[in-house]
PLY file of the C-alpha trace (Angstrom):
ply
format ascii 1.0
element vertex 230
property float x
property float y
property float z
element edge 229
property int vertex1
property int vertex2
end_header
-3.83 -152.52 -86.29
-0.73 -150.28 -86.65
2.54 -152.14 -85.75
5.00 -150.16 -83.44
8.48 -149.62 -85.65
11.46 -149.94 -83.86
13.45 -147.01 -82.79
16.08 -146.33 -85.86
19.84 -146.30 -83.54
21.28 -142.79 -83.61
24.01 -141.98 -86.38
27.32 -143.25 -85.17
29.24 -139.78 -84.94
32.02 -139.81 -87.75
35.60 -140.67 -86.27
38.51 -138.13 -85.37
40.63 -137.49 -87.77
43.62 -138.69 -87.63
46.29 -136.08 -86.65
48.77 -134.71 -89.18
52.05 -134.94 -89.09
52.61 -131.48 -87.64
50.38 -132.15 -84.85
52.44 -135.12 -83.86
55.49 -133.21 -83.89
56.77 -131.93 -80.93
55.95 -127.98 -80.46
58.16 -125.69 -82.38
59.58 -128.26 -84.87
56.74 -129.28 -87.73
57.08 -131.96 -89.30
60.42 -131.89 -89.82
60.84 -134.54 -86.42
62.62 -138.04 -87.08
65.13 -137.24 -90.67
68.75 -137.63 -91.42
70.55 -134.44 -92.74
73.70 -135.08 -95.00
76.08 -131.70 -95.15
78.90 -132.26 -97.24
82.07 -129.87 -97.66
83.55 -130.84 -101.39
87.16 -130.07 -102.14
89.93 -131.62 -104.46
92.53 -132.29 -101.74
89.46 -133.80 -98.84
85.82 -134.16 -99.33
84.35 -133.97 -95.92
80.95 -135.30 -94.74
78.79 -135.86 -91.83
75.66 -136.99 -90.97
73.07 -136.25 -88.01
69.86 -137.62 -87.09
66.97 -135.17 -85.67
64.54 -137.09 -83.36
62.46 -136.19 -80.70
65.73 -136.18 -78.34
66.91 -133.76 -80.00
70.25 -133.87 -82.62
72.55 -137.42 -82.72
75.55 -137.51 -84.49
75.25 -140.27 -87.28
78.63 -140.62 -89.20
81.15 -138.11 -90.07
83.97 -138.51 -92.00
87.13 -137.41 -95.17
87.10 -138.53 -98.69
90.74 -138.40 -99.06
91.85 -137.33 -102.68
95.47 -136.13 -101.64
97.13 -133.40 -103.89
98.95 -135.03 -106.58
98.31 -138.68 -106.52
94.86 -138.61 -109.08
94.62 -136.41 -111.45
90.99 -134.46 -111.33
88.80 -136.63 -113.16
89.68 -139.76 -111.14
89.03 -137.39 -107.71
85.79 -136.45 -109.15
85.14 -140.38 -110.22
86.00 -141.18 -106.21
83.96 -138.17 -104.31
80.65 -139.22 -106.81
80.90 -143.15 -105.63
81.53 -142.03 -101.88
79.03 -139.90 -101.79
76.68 -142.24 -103.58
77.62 -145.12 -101.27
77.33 -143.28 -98.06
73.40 -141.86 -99.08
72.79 -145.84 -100.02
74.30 -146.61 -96.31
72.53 -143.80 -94.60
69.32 -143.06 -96.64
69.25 -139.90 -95.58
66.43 -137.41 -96.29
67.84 -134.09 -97.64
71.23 -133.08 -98.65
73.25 -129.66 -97.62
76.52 -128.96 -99.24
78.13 -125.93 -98.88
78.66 -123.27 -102.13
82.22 -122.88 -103.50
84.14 -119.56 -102.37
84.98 -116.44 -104.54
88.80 -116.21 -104.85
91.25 -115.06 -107.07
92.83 -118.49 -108.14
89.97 -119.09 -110.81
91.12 -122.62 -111.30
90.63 -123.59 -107.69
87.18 -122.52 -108.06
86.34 -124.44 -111.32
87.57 -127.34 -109.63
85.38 -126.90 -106.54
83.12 -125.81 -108.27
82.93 -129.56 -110.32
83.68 -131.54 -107.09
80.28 -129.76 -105.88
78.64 -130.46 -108.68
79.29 -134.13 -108.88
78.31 -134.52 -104.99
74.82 -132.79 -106.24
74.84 -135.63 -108.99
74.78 -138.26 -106.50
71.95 -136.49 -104.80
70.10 -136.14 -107.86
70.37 -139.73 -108.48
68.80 -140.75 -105.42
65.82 -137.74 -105.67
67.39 -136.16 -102.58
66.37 -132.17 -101.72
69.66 -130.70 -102.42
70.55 -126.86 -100.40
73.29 -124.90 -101.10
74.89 -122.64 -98.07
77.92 -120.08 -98.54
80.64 -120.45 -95.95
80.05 -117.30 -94.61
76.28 -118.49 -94.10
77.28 -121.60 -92.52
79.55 -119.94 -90.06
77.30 -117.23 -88.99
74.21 -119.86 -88.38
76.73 -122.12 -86.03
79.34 -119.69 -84.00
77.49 -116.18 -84.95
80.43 -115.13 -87.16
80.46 -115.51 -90.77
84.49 -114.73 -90.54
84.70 -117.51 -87.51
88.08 -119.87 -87.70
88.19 -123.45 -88.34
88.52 -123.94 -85.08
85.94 -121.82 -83.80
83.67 -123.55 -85.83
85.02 -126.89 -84.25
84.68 -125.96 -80.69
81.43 -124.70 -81.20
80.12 -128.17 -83.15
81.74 -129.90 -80.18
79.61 -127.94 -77.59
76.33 -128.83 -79.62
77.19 -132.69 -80.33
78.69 -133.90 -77.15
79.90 -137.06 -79.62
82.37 -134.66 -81.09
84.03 -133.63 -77.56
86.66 -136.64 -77.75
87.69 -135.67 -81.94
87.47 -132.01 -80.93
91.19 -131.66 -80.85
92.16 -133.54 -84.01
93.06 -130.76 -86.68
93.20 -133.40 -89.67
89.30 -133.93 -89.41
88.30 -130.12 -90.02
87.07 -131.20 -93.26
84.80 -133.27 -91.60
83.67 -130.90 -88.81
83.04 -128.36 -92.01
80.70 -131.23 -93.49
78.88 -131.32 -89.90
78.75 -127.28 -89.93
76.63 -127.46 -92.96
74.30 -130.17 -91.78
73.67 -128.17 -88.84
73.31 -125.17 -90.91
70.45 -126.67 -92.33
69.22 -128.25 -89.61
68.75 -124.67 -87.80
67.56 -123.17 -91.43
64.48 -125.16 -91.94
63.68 -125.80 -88.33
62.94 -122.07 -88.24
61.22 -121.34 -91.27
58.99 -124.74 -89.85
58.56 -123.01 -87.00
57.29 -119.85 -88.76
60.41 -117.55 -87.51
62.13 -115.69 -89.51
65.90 -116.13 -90.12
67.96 -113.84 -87.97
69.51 -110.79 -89.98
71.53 -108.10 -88.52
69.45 -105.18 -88.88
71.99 -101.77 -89.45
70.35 -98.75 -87.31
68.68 -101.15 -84.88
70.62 -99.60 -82.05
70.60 -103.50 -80.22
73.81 -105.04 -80.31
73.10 -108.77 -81.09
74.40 -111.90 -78.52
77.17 -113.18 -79.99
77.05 -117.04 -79.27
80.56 -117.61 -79.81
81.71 -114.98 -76.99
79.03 -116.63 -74.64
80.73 -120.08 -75.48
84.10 -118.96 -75.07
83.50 -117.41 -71.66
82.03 -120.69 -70.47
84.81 -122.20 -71.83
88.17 -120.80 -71.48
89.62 -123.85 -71.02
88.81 -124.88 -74.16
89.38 -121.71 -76.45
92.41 -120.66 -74.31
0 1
1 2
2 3
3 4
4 5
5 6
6 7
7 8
8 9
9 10
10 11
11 12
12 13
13 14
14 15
15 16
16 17
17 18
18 19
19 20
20 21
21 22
22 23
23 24
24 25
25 26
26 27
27 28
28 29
29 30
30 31
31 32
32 33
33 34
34 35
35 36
36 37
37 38
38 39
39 40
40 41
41 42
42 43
43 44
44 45
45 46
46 47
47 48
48 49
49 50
50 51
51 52
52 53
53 54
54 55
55 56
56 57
57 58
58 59
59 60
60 61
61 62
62 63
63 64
64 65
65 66
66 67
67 68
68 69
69 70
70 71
71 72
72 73
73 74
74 75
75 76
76 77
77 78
78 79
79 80
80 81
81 82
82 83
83 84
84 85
85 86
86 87
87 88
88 89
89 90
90 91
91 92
92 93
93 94
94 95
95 96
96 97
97 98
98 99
99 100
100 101
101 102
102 103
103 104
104 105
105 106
106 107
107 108
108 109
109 110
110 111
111 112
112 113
113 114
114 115
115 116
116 117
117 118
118 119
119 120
120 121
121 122
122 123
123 124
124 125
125 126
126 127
127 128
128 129
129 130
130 131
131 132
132 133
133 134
134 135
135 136
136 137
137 138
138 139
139 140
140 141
141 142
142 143
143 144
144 145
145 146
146 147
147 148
148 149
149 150
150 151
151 152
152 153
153 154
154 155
155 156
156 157
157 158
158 159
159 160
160 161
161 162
162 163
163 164
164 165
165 166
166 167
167 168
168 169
169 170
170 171
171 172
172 173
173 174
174 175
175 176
176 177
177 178
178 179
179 180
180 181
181 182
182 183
183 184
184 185
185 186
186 187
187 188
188 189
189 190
190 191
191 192
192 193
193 194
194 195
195 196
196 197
197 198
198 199
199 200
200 201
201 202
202 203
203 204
204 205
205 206
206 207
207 208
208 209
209 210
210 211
211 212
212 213
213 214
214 215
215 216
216 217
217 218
218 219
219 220
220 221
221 222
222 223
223 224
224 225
225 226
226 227
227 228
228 229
């Protein structure tokens, strides 16, 4: 007599994958949702830094702040000694992800630029230390990405940073924390920089012979604004 087998159940069907981290992103920003961006702006007189946080709200203004070195109260060695530990002490603080610090300028006082050019360096060696991406922006760079003039002023730059972090709206004014606002230029900088090439766009370039005169965002601000830029 045969015996009836029972039915075999059907293959459970394998499960989802889970989804990557650019699929959890929100559209148009990768996987570069929920980091902290450090932009620092060395110098021998002021080192200025700020942070910002990118969530899905959008940009948050962490910390900002001056490393002050003053101009003849260390000598060079000692300010580089005191912009390393600062640095070092505010990545332990903030643990943030990647580091932007902007490039030292060509000018004809060469020893201005060596010394710059070491401040920079040691604020790349605290970086290092803690295996943080380090990118390197020229002012002009920097400027261009945030008002839409690489020649903008200081205060230009300000204004601008102050329309895009409404935190900054109350400091706006205060001329002694430029260095600072120049730290948060260069976070921002970044911020814009790698959002886009995340996104799969291509950084804007003025393109000679195009016959299309590009928006200038710092014209469109000021004619918002003319209270503010007056």
């Amino acid at each position: 007599m045969k015996v009836p087998t029972a039915a075999l159940p059907a293959p459970a069907a394998p499960a989802p994958a889970a989804p990557s981290p650019q699929a959890q992103a929100p559209q148009g920003q990768g996987p570069l949702v929920d980091r902290i961006i450090m932009g620092v702006d060395p110098g021998t007189i002021n080192t200025g830094y700020g942070l910002l946080h990118l969530t899905g709200g959008g940009l948050r203004l962490l910390a900002w702040g001056v490393v002050q070195l003053g101009r003849t109260e260390l000598d060079h060695p000692k300010k580089l000694h005191r912009v390393f530990h600062r640095i070092l002490a505010l990545i332990d603080e903030h643990k943030p992800d990647e580091l932007a610090v902007e490039a030292p300028f060509y000018g004809a006082n060469v020893q201005s630029m060596l010394k710059l050019g070491r401040a920079q360096g040691v604020v790349m060696a605290a970086a290092m230390l803690r295996s943080l991406p380090i990118a390197e922006y020229a002012p002009t760079r920097i400027k261009q990405s945030v008002t839409g003039r690489g020649r903008a002023s200081k205060e230009q730059v300000a204004a601008m940073l102050a329309h895009t972090l409404p935190e900054l709206r109350t400091h706006a004014d205060q001329p002694t924390l430029h260095d600072a606002s120049d730290a948060l230029s260069v976070a921002l900088c970044h911020y814009y920089q790698t959002s886009r090439e995340a996104a799969g766009r291509p950084v804007p370039r003025s393109a000679p012979g195009s016959g299309r005169k590009k928006q200038d965002p710092w014209a469109a601000f000021a004619a918002q604004n003319p209270a503010r830029v007056g």
